[in-house]
VMD Tcl script that draws the C-alpha trace (Angstrom):
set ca {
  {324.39 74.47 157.27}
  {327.58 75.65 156.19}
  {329.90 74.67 153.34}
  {333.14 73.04 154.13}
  {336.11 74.55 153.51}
  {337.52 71.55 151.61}
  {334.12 71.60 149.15}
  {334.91 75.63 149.35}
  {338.61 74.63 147.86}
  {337.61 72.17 145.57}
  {335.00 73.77 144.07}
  {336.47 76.88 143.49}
  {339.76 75.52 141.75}
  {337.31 75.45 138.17}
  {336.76 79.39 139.40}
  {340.65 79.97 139.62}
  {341.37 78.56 136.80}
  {339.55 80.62 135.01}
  {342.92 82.68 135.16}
  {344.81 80.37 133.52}
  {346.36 80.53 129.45}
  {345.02 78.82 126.80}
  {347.88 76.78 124.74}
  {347.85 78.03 121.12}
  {347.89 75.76 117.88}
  {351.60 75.55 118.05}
  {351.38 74.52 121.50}
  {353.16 76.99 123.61}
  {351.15 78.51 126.72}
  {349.99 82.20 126.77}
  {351.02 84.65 129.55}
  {349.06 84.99 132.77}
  {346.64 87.77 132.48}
  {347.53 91.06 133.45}
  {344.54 91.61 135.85}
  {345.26 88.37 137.80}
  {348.91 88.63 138.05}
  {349.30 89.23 142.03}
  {352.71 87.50 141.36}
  {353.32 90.21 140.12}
  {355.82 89.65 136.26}
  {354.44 91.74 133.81}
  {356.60 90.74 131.45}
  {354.28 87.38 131.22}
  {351.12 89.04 132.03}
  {349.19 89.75 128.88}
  {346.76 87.16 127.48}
  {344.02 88.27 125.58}
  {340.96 89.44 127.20}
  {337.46 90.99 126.68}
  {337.71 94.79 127.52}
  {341.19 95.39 126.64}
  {343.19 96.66 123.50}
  {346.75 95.78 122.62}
  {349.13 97.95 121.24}
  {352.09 96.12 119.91}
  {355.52 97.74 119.94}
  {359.19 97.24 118.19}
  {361.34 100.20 119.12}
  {364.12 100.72 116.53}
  {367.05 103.31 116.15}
  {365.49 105.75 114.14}
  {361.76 104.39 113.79}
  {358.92 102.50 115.85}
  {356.67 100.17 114.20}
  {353.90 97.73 115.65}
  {350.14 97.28 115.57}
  {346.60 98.08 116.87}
  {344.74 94.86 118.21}
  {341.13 95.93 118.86}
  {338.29 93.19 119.67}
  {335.85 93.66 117.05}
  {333.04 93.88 119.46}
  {334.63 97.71 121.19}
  {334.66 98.92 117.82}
  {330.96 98.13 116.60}
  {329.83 99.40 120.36}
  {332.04 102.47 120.42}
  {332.51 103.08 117.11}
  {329.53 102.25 115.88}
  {330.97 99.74 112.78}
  {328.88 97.00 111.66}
  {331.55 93.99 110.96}
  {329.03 91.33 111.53}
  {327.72 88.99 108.87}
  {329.83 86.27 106.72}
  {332.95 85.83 108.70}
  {335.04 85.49 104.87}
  {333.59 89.10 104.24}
  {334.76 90.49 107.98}
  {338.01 91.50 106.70}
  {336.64 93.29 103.52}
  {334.42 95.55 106.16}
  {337.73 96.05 108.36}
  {339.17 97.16 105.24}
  {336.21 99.46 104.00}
  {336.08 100.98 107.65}
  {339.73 101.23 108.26}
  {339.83 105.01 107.68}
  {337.75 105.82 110.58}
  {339.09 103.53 112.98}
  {342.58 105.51 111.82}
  {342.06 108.36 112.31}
  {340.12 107.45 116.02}
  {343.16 105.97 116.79}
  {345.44 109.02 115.55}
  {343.05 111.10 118.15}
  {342.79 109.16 121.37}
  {346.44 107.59 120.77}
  {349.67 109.43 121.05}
  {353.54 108.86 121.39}
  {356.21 111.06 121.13}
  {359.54 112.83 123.03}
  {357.86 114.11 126.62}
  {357.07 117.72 126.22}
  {357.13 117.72 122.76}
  {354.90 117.11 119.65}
  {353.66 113.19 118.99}
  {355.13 111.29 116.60}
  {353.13 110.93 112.93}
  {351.33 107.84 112.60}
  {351.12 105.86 109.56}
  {349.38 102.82 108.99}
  {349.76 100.07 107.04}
  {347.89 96.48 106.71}
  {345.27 95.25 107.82}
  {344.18 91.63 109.60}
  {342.41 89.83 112.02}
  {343.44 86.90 114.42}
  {340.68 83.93 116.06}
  {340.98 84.03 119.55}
  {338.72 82.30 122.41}
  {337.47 85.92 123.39}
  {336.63 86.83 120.19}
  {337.85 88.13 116.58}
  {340.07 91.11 117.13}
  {341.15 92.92 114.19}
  {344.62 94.40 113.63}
  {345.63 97.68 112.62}
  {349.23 98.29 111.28}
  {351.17 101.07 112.06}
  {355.12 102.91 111.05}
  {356.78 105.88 112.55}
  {359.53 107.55 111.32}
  {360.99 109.44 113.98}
  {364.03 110.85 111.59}
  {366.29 110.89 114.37}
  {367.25 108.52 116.84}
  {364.80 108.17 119.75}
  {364.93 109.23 122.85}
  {365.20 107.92 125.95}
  {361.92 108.27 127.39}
  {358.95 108.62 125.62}
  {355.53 110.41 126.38}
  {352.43 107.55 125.92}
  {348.87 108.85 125.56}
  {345.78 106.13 125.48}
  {342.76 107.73 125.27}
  {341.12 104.94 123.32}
  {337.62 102.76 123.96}
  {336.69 104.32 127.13}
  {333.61 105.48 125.93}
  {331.08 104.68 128.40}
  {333.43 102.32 129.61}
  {335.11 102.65 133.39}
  {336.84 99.00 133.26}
  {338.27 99.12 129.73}
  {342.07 98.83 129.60}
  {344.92 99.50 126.84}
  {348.04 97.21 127.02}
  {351.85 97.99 125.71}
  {353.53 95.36 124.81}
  {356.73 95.40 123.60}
  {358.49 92.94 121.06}
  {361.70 94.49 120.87}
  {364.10 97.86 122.06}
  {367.14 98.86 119.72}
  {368.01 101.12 123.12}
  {369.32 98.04 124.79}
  {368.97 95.71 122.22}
  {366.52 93.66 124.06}
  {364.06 91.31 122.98}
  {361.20 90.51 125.13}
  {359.23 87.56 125.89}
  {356.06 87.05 123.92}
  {353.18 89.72 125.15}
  {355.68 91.45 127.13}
  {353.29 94.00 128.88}
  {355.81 97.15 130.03}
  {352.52 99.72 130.45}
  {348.38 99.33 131.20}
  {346.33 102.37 131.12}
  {343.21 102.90 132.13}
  {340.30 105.72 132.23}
  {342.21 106.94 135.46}
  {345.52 106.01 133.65}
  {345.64 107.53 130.41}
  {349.14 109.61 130.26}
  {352.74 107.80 131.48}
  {356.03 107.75 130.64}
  {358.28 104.57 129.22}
  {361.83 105.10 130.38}
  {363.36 103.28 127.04}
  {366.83 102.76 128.96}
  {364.73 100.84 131.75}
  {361.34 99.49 130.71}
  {359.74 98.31 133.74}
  {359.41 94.32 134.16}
  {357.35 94.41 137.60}
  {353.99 95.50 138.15}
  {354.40 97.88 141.38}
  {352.65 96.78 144.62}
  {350.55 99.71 144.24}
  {349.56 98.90 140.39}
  {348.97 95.56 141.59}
  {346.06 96.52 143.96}
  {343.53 98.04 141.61}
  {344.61 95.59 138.95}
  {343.68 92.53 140.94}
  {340.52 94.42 142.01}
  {339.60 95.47 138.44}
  {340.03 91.24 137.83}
  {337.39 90.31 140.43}
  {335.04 93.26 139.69}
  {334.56 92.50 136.06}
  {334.75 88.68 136.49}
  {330.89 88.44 137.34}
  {331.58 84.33 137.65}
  {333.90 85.37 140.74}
  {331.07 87.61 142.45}
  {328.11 84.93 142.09}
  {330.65 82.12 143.31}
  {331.52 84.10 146.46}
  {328.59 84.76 146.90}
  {327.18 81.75 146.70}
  {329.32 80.67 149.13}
  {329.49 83.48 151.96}
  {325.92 83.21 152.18}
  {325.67 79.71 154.12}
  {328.12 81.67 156.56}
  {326.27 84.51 158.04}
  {322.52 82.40 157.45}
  {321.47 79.16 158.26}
  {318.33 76.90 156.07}
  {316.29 76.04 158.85}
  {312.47 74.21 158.48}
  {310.67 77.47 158.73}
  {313.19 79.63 155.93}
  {317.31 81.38 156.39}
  {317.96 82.43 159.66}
  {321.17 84.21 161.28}
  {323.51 82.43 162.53}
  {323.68 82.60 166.14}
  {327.14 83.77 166.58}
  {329.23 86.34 165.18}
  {332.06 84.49 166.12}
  {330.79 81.36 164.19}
  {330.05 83.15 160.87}
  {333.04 85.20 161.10}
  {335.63 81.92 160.78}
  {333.97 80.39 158.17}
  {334.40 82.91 156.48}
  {337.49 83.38 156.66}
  {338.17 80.55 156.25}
  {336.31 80.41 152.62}
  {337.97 83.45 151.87}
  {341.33 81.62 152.51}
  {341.07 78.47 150.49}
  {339.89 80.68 147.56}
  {342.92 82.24 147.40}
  {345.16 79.55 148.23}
  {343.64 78.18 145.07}
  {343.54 81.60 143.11}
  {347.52 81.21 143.93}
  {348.06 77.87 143.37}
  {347.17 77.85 139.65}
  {348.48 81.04 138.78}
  {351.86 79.83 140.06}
  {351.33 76.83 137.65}
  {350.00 78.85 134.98}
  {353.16 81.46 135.12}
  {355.54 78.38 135.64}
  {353.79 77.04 132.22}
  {353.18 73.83 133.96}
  {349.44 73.34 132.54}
  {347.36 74.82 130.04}
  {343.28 74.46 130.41}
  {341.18 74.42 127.26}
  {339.00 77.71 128.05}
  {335.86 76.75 126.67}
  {335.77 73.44 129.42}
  {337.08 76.16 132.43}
  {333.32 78.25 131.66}
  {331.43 75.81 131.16}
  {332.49 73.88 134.73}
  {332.93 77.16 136.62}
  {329.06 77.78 135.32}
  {328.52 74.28 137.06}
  {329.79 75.06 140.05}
  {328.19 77.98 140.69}
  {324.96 75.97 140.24}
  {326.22 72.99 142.28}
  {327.20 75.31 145.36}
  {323.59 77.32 144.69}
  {321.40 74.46 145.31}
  {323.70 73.09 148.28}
  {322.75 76.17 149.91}
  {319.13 75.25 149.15}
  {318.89 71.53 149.43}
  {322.05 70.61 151.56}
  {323.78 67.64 150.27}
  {327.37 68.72 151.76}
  {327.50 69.01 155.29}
  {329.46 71.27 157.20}
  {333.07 69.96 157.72}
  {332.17 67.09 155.09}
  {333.15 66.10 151.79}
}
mol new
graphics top color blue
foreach p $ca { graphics top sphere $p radius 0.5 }
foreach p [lrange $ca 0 end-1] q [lrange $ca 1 end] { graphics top cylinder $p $q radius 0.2 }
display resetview
C-alpha cells in the first residue's frame, strides 16, 4: 500500500498553508514569512514567528529611531524574567524589568559607521502587541547620530541565541531619509542568525531580494524547525519504501518502485508548498491560523492511520 499522489497533494495543502499570513483586525494580509519565502521578496517576507526578534528601523538625516519586538517567551527562557500571571499586570512587569532587558540589548545589539564606534542607544517606551504566536513586548529606542549618517552602516545581532542554534533577528525597515524611501509594511532588508551575526546595510541600496544562496539555509531552517512538516513527510514516505502486509511492514520489492513514489510525493508537496505561497505573496487569501494547526494536526493523524489501516488505495482517491 502506497498513498496516492493526489491524497499526497490534497492532504498536504492544510501543511502548506501553514505558510500563509494571517489578516489583521483591519483586514490587510501580513507578509509571507521570511523562512518560507523561496520566491524569494524580502521586502514582503516578515510575519511574525516563534524564534525570531524584530528590530524595527526608520533611518533619518541625522538620527535613527525604531523598536525592539521580543516574544515574551525568549526573554523569560533566556533572560530568565518572570512576565507570567494577570495579563493587565504583564506590562507593569515589562516595565519593572525593562532595565535589564536594556542594557542586554545595548550588549548583544550594535549599529554604527563600519570600523568605527556603535551608535548610543537610548530607549524610550514601552508596550506589547497580541499576536497568534504569542505576546511580544516592545522596546523603544532613539539615536542621535549628530551628524548625518553614513552610507553604510555596521549591524551587530548578538541577541537570544542562548542555547538556541535556530533563533533568528529580523531588520525591518519603515523608512530611509538616504533615498527617501518608504517601505512596505515588515520590509525585512537583513536576517541574522547564530552563524550570521555581523553584516553590513548599504543605506544607498538596501537589498530587496533574498540571494539564492540566503535562500537555501533559510528554506531549510523553515522545514527543520516546522516539526508538523517532518511528521507529515514522514508519514507519508514511509508507505513508499514499506509495504503493510498480513504478517507486519515489509520492503518493497523494488527500488525502482519506491523510488517514484517518492518522488513523486516529494513533488506534489512542493507544487503545493508553491502554490499557496504564490497566493499568499499575491495577497489573494488569508487563512485564520488557529483552523491551519488544528487541520494540519488532522492530517497528520488521517495519513498515520492510512498507513496502518489502509482506507486510500494506491492511485485512488
Amino acid at each position: 500500500m502506497t498513498v496516492s499522489p493526489v491524497v499526497a497533494l490534497v492532504l498536504s495543502l492544510p501543511v502548506a498553508f501553514s505558510g500563509l499570513p494571517e489578516r489583521d483586525a483591519a483586514g490587510d494580509a501580513g507578509p509571507v514569512p521570511a523562512a518560507a519565502a523561496g520566491i524569494g521578496a524580502v521586502g514582503v517576507a516578515a510575519a511574525h514567528a516563534v524564534g525570531e526578534d524584530y528590530v524595527w528601523v526608520t533611518f533619518g538625516e541625522t538620527s535613527i529611531e525604531g523598536m525592539f519586538e521580543v516574544n515574551l517567551e525568549d526573554l523569560e527562557e533566556k533572560l530568565g524574567l518572570d512576565l507570567g500571571g494577570d495579563p493587565t499586570s504583564v506590562l507593569d512587569r515589562v516595565n519593572a524589568t525593562a532595565a535589564r532587558v536594556e542594557d542586554y540589548i545595548r550588549a548583544n545589539f550594535a549599529i554604527g559607521p563600519p570600523d568605527s564606534a556603535p551608535y548610543a542607544i537610548e530607549f524610550g517606551e514601552r508596550d506589547l502587541t497580541e499576536l497568534p504566536q504569542g505576546t511580544f513586548a516592545q522596546y523603544r529606542f532613539r539615536i542621535e547620530t549628530g551628524a548625518p549618517l553614513p552610507d553604510s552602516l555596521q549591524l551587530r545581532h548578538d541577541m537570544f541565541y542562548e542555547g538556541d542554534k535556530l533563533h533568528r533577528g529580523l531588520l525591518l525597515i519603515e523608512y530611509n531619509a538616504k533615498t527617501d524611501t518608504e517601505y512596505p509594511p515588515e520590509y525585512t532588508a537583513l536576517v541574522f542568525s547564530p552563524m550570521n551575526k555581523e553584516q553590513v546595510l548599504d543605506l544607498l541600496n538596501i537589498p530587496g531580494l533574498m540571494s539564492p544562496r540566503d535562500m537555501i539555509p533559510q528554506g531549510v531552517l523553515h522545514i527543520w524547525i516546522g516539526i508538523d512538516h517532518i511528521l507529515f513527510l514522514l508519514a507519508l514516505i514511509l508507505p513508499t519504501v514499506l509495504t503493510l502486509r498480513s504478517d507486519g511492514w515489509k520492503p518493497v520489492e523494488k527500488f525502482s518502485s519506491a523510488f517514484w513514489n517518492l518522488l513523486k510525493i516529494v513533488t506534489v508537496f512542493t507544487i503545493a508548498h508553491s502554490v499557496t505561497l504564490g497566493l499568499a505573496a499575491l495577497d489573494l487569501i488569508s487563512v485564520p491560523s488557529r483552523f491551519v494547526e488544528s487541520v494540519i494536526a488532522l492530517s497528520i493523524v488521517l495519513v498515520a492511520l492510512n498507513n496502518i489501516s489502509p482506507r486510500v488505495k494506491e492511485g485512488s482517491l
